[in-house]
C-alpha positions in Angstrom: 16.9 91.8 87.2 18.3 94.2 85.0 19.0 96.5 88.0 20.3 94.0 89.9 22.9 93.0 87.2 24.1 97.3 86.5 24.3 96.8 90.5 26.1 93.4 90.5 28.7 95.2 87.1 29.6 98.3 89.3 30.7 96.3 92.4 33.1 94.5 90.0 34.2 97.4 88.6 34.8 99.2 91.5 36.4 96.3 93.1 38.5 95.8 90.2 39.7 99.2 90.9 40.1 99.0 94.2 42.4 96.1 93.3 44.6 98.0 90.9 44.9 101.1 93.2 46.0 98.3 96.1 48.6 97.0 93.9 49.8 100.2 92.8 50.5 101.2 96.5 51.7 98.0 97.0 54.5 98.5 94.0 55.2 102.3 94.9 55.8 101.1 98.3 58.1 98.3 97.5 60.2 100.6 94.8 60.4 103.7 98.1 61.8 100.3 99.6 64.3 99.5 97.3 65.5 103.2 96.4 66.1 103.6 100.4 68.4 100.5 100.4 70.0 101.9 97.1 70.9 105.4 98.9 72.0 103.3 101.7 74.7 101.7 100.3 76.7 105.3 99.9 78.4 106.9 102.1 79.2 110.9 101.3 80.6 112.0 104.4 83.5 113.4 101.9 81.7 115.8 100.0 79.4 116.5 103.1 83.1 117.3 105.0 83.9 119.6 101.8 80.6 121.7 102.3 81.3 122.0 105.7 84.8 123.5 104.9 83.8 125.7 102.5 80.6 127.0 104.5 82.3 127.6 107.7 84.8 129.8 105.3 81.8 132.0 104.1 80.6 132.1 107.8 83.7 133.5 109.3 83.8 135.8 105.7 80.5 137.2 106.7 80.8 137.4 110.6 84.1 139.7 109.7 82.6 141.6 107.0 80.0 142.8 109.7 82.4 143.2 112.2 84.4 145.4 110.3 81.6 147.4 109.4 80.7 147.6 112.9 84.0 149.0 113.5 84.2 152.0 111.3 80.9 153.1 112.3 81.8 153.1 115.8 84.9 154.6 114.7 86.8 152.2 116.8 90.1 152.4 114.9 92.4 149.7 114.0 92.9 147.8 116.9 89.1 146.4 116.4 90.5 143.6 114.5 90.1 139.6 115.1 93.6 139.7 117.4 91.0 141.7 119.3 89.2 139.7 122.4 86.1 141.7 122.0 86.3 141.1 118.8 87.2 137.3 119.0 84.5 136.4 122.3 81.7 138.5 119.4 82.9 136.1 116.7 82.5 132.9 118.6 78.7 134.7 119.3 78.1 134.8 116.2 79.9 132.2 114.9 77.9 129.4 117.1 74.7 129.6 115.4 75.4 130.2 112.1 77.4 126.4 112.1 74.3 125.2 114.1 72.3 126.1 111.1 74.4 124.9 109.1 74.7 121.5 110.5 70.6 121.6 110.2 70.5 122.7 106.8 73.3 120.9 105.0 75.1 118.3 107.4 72.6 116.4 108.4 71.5 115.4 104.7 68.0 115.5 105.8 67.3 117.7 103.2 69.0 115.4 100.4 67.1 112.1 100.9 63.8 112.8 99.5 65.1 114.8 96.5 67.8 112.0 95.9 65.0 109.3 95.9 62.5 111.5 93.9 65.6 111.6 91.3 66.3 107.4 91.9 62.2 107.4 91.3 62.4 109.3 88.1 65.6 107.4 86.7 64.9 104.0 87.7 62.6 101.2 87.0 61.7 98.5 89.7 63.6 96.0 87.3 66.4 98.2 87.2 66.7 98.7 90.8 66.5 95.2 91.5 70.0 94.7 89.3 71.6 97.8 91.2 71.0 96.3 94.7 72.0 92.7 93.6 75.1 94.4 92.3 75.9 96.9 94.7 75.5 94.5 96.9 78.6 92.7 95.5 82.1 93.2 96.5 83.1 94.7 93.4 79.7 96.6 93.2 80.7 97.9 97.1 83.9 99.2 95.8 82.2 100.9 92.7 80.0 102.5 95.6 82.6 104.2 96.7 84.1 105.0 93.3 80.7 106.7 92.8 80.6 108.6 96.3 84.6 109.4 95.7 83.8 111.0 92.5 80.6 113.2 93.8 83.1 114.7 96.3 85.8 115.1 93.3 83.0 117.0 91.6 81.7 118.9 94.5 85.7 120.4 95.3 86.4 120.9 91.8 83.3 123.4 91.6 84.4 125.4 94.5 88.2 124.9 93.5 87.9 126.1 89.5 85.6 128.9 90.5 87.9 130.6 92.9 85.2 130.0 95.9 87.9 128.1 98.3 90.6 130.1 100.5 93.0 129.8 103.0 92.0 131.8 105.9 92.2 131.6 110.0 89.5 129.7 111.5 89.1 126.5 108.8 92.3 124.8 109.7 90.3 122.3 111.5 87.8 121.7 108.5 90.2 121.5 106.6 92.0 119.0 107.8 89.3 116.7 108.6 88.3 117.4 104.8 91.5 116.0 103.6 92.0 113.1 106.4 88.5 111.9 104.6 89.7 112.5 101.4 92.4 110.4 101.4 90.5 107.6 103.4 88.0 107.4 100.7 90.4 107.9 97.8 92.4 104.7 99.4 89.2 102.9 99.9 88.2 103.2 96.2 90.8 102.0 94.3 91.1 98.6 92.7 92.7 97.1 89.7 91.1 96.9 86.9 93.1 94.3 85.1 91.8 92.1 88.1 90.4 88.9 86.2 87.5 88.9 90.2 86.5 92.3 89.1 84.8 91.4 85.5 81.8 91.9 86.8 82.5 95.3 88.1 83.8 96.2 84.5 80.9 94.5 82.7 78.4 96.7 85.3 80.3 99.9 84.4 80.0 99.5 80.5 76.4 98.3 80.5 73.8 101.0 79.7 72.3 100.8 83.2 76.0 100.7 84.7 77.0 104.3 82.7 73.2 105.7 83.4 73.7 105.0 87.1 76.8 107.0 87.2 75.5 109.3 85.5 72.5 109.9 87.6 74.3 109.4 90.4 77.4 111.5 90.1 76.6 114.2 87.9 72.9 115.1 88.6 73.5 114.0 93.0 76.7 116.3 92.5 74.3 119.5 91.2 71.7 119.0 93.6 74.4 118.9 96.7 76.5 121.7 94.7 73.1 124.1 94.1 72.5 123.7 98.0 76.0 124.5 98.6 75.7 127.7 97.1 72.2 128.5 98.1 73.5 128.5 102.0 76.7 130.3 101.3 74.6 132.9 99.7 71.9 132.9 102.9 74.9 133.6 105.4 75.7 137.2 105.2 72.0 137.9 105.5 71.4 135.6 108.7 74.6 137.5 110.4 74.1 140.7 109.6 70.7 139.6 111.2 72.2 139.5 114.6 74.2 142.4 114.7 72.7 143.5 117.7 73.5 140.4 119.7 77.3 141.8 119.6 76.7 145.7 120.3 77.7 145.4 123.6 81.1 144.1 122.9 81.6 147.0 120.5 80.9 149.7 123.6 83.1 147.1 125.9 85.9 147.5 123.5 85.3 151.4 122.5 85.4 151.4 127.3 88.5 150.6 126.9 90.0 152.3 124.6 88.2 155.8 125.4 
């Protein structure tokens, strides 16, 4: 009997367990759930359009850097430079797979969603997610969705911008206009007054503690992780050219054919 009844208290137990591991899963699953809807709601094709600029800029820095070098020892003189068509046909080579890998690594976001909802995970309570979607799921709150994604991008080009990183040179024009076209759509997009007696929730969400600790979380900590990847690719580049510096030898002994 007594054996029966340790048997009998063990099944409970581990059923019990069972139970509470089910219902764990069960709440995990639902909060992945929620946190996915949450990140769903932005939209940062601004700041995604402003890595894009910058990393395209550091591409064509690098691809020219190497052909430069390249040139001097080949000794091909000064007429190897970018008004060269040797020189332009090797930097469209080059060029073509260095913005492929950069659409993998960065453009696509793909590596931004799970370290954006392990940060969501971290920050937020089922509770408080709960609130967030009910609110952003709001008119005002949709609006304040975009305030948030206008300000990651504000953040993301005032990095590049106050540390000198940005320039002006041939080859980005079309980046950079699509950069500012999107800039300007979203900075229109987010505005609303304030003094706007349908908006009081919107200001009531923004001064509540979960309001400023979503924008926190949101802005400044989304803004480092998309910043730190930023610069971790731009850094990556002149390695991965100068990695295929042999793909363009040939137009180096076309150009140095002619100009025997």
């Amino acid at each position: 009997m007594m054996v029966a009844a340790r048997v009998v208290t063990v099944a409970l137990v581990l059923l019990t367990c069972a139970a509470g591991i089910a219902a764990a899963a069960d709440e995990s699953a639902d909060k992945k759930q929620q946190i996915e809807q949450l990140i769903d709601l932005h939209d940062l094709t601004t700041s995604v359009s402003i890595g894009n600029y910058y990393l395209k800029q550091e591409s064509l820095v690098a691809i020219r850097s190497l052909l430069t070098r390249l040139g001097k020892e080949e000794k091909l003189g000064p007429e190897w430079n970018l008004r060269n068509p040797q020189w332009q046909r090797a930097e469209t080579m080059l060029l073509q797979p260095t913005l492929a890998k950069v659409a993998n690594d960065f453009t696509s976001l793909e590596w931004l969603r799970p370290q954006w909802e392990d940060l969501d995970s971290r920050e937020f309570s089922a509770e408080e997610l709960d609130v967030l979607l009910t609110h952003f799921h709001s008119d005002v709150g949709r609006k304040q969705a975009k305030i948030v994604d206008h300000t990651v991008s504000t953040h993301v080009i005032t990095t590049l911008s106050f540390s000198g990183k940005l320039k002006d040179i041939p080859g980005v024009q079309e980046e950079r206009s699509r950069m500012q076209t999107v800039w300007n759509k979203e900075d229109d997009e987010m505005r609303f007054s304030i003094q706007d007696a349908t908006n009081a929730d919107g200001m009531r969400f923004a001064y509540s503690a979960l309001g400023k600790k979503y924008f926190v979380t949101a802005i400044l900590k989304l803004t480092g992780i998309i910043s730190h990847r930023i610069d971790e690719l731009a850094l990556a580049l002149p390695k991965e050219v100068n990695a295929r510096a042999d793909e363009v030898r040939p137009l180096l002994q076309e150009f140095k054919s002619g100009h025997g």
